[in-house]
N, C-alpha and C positions, 0 to 999 in steps of 0.2 A: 423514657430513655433507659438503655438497657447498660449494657458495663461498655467502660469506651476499647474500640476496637485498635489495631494496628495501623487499618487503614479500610479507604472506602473507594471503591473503584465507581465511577459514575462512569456508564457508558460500555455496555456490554458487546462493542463490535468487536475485531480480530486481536485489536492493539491492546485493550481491555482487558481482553480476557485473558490475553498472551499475561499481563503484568500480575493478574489476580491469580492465573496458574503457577508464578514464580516466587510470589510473593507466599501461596498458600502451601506451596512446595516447601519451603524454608520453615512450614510451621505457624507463621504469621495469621491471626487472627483478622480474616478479612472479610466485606462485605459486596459485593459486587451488584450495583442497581441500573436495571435495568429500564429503557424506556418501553420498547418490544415486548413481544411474547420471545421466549424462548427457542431457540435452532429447531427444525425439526428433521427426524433421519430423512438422508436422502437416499432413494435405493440406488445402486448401483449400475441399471438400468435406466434409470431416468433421465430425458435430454437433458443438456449441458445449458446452465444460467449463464443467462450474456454475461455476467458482473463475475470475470478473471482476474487472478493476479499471477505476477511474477514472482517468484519465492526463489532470492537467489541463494547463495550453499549459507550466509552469515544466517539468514531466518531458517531454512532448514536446520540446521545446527539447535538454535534457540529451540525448534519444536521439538527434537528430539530431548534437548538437556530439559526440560516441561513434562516430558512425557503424552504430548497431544501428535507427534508424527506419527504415532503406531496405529493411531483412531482415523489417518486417512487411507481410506482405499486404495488399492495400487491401480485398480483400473479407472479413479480420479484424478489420477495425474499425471501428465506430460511430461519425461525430461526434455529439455534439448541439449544439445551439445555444442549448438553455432549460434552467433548472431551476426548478422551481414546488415549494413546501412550502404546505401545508393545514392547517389544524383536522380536528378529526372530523367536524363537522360541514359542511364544504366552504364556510364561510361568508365565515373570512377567511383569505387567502392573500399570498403575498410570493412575485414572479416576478423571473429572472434573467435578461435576454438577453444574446446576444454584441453585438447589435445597440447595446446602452446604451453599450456601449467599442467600437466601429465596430470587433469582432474577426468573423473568418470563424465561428467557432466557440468553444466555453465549451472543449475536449478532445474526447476520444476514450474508448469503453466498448472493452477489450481482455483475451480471455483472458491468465490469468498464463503459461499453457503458450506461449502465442504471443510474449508480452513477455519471457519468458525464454531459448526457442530463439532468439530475433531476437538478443538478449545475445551467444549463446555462439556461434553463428555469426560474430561480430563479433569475437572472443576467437579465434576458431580462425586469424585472417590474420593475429594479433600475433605472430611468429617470440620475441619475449621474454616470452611468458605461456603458463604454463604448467598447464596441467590436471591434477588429482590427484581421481580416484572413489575412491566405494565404500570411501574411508579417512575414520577421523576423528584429531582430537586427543585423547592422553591425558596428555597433561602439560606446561605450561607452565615454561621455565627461562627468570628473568630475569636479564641481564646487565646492565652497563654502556651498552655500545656496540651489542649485540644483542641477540631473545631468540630463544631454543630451542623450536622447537612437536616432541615425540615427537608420532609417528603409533600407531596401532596397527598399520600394519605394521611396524612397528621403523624404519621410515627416521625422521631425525631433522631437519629444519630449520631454516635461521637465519635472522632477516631484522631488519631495522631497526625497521621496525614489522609488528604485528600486529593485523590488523581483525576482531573480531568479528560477521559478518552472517548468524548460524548460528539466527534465529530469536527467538521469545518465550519458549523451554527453551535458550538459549543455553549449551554446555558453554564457551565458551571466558570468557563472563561468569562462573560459575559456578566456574571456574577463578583467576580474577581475585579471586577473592573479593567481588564486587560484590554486595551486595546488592538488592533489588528494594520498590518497597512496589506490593502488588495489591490490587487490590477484585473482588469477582463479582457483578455488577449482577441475578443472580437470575433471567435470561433468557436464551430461545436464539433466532437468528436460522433459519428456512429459507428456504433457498436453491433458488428453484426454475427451472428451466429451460421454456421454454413458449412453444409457435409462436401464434402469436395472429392474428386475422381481420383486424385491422389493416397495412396496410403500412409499412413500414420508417418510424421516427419519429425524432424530431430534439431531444424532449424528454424529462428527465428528472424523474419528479414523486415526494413522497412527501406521505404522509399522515399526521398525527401520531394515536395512536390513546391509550387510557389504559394498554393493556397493550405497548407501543409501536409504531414505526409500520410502517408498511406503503409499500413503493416498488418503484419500475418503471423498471428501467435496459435502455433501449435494443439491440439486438444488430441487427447485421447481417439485412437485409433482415427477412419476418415474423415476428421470431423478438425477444424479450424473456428479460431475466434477473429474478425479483420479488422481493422481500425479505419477511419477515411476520418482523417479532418477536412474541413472547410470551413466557409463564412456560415452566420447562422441559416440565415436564407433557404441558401443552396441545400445544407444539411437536413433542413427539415423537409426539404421537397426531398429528398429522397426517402427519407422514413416516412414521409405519406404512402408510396409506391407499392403494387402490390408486389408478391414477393419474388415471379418469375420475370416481371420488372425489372425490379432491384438487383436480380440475379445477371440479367444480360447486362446494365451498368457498370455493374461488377467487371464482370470476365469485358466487357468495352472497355474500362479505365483503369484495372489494375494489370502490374507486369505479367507478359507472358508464362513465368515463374510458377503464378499460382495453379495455371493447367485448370480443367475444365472445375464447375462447380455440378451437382447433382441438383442442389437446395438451397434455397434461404432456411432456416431455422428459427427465426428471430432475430428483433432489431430494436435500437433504444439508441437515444445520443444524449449528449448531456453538455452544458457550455465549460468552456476553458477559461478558469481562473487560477488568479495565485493568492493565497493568503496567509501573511504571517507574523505572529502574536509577537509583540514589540519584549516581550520576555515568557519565560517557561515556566517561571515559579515564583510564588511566595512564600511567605510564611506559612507554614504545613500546606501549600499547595503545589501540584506539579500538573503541568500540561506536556501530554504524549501526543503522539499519530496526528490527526488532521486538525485535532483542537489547538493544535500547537503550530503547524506548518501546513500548508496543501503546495505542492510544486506540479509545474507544469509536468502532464502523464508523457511527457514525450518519449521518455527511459524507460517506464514502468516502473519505475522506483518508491510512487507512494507508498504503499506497504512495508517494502524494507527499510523504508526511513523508519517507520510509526514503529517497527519490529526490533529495529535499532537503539530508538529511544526506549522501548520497555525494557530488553535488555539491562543499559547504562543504568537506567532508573533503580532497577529490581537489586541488578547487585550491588548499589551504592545503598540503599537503605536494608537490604538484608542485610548485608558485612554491619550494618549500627545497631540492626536488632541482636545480631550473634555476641557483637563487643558488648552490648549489655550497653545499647547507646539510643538516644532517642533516633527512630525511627525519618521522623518528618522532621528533623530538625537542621539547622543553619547546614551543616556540613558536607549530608550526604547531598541536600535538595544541589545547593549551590556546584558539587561535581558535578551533577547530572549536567548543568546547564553550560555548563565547560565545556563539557567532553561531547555533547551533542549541536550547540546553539553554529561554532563555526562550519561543523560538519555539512550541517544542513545549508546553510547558507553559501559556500562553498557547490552542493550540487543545484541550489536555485541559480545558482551566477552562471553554470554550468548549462544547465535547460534554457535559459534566456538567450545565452548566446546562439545556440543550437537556432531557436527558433527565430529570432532574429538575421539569423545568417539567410538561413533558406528561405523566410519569406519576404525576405529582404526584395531590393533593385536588381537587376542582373547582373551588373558586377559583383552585386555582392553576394548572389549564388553561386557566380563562377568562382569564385573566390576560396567558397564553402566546397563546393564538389572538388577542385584542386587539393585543398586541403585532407577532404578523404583520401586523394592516390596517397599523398607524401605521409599520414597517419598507417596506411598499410605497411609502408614500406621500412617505418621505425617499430622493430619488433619487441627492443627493450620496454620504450614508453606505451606501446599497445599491451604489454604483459603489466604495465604497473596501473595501467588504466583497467584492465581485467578484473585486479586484485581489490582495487576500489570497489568496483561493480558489484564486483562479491561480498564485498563485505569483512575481506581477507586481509 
């Protein structure tokens, strides 16, 4: 065992490495262990990976105050400026502009492979962070004053505190003895990749359907990411399909909006759950991003949540390293879990109702589509519902 560190980031995905760039920013002695191999460049030419996020102005903002916004490409990322939700029937709808908060833009559509090598690029200039692949954690020893992470390769680590940002199969929660309560919403999401006839768009729409919905996230020039939920079944018989298939399914069941497709590009689904950790922290422990929360993807909000919490985290235990204060100690962990634990919960109650609503009974759709006209129509509360979104 080597001298003990500030802290130990387990879990080198976005959220991770977000809190290891913040933490390592302030000077903090940090270790960052990785399950994976390390990011690898992506060129700038190369198709677009199914696996997109939303990056609304609050995580932008974060990357830039990191210094990891300037390591993404500008022709990797999308703004948009609108989001539009629908009925099934396209009858009543609730539109969002940047324009309603006189902003340049709502965010950015961003592969995660790209928002993560931007990360680790960013981590590679910090002389005091330090990178650890292809190892994981196998045992947790809690001290007083430190705790102990074993590797599986025998080396042994100490650090003040410990973050778990190791995912929604989180070992180091799992470790913690944390429990979880999950639900499985009986549905899988595909994810499809698709160059479209349309040129490069600016808005992001979705459609609420009875078997859920159906959306269209932006990419870089003619090129679109789509969404289609369904039962598991149904979903998987589509991602069997080959892909000029898939593609006439496509332009058959989604709105005339999307205008013709060129291509499939790729396709992937994955099932829809919720899962979330009955607390965030212990004793020198903190749970970030998916190890801590997964909510329904209906918003696209996973990521700004996980972005959210590194944020609260980073500056709550920085401000105790600069006070000359323990780092992982009672005071800073416990803010975090304040300032983050209702938030979160607040947007699960949030996505529950959503999905609930629309795949509800028929009244209980009509219900739901009414409620979009009369939400257009309230421009204070669509402005303060924006402001959330964002992150503002």
């Amino acid at each position: 065992m080597e001298e003990t560190l500030d802290a130990i980031i387990v879990g080198g995905g976005m959220v991770g490495a977000a809190v290891a760039a913040a933490l390592g920013q302030a000077g903090m002695a940090v270790t960052l262990v990785e399950g994976g191999k390390p990011p690898e460049a992506i060129a700038e030419d190369a198709p677009f990976d199914l696996r997109v996020s939303s990056l609304n102005l609050a995580s932008q903002g974060l990357l830039e105050r990191i210094g990891a916004w300037s390591f993404i490409p500008e022709a990797r990322r999308c703004p948009f400026r609108h989001i539009e939700a629908t009925d099934e029937a396209e009858t009543h709808q609730v539109h969002f502009s940047a324009s309603d908060l006189e902003l340049p833009h709502l965010g950015h559509f961003v592969e995660n492979r790209v928002i993560r090598h931007a990360l680790w690029q960013r981590l590679a200039e910090m002389p005091n962070v330090t990178t650890l692949c292809q190892v994981s954690p196998v045992a947790l020893i809690r001290g007083r004053q430190h705790t102990l992470v074993e590797l599986d390769d025998g080396r042994l680590l100490a650090a003040r505190l410990v973050v778990g940002a190791d995912g929604a199969d989180s070992r180091i929660r799992e470790m913690a003895r944390i429990a979880t309560h999950d639900e499985d919403y009986g549905q899988r999401a595909l994810i499809i990749n698709v160059r479209t006839c349309l040129p490069q768009q600016d808005v992001s729409w979705q459609r609420f359907m009875p078997h859920g919905p159906q959306a269209m996230l932006p990419l870089p020039g003619p090129h679109a990411s789509l969404v289609w939920y369904d039962d598991d079944e149904i979903t998987l018989s589509r991602e069997a399909l080959e892909d000029e298939a898939l593609r006439l399914a496509i332009e058959a069941a989604f709105p005339a909006r999307l205008g013709g497709l060129e291509a499939v590009m790729g396709c992937a689904s994955f099932p829809i759950r919720r899962r979330h950790a009955e607390r965030y922290v212990q004793p020198r422990l903190a749970l970030v991003g998916d190890a801590a929360h997964v909510i329904h993807p209906l918003a696209g909000q996973g990521l700004n949540l996980g972005l959210q919490d590194a944020e609260a985290l980073s500056d709550r235990v920085i401000s105790a390293f600069q006070e000359g204060q323990d780092p992982g100690g009672q005071r800073p962990l416990a803010g975090y879990a304040r300032s983050r634990r209702p938030q979160t919960l607040a947007m699960m109650a949030a996505m529950e109702t959503f999905h609930h609503v629309f795949t509800g009974p028929e009244p209980l759709r009509h219900a739901g589509a009414a409620g979009l006209a009369v939400a257009e129509r309230l421009g204070g509360a669509k402005r303060q519902v924006m402001r959330h979104a964002l992150g503002l």
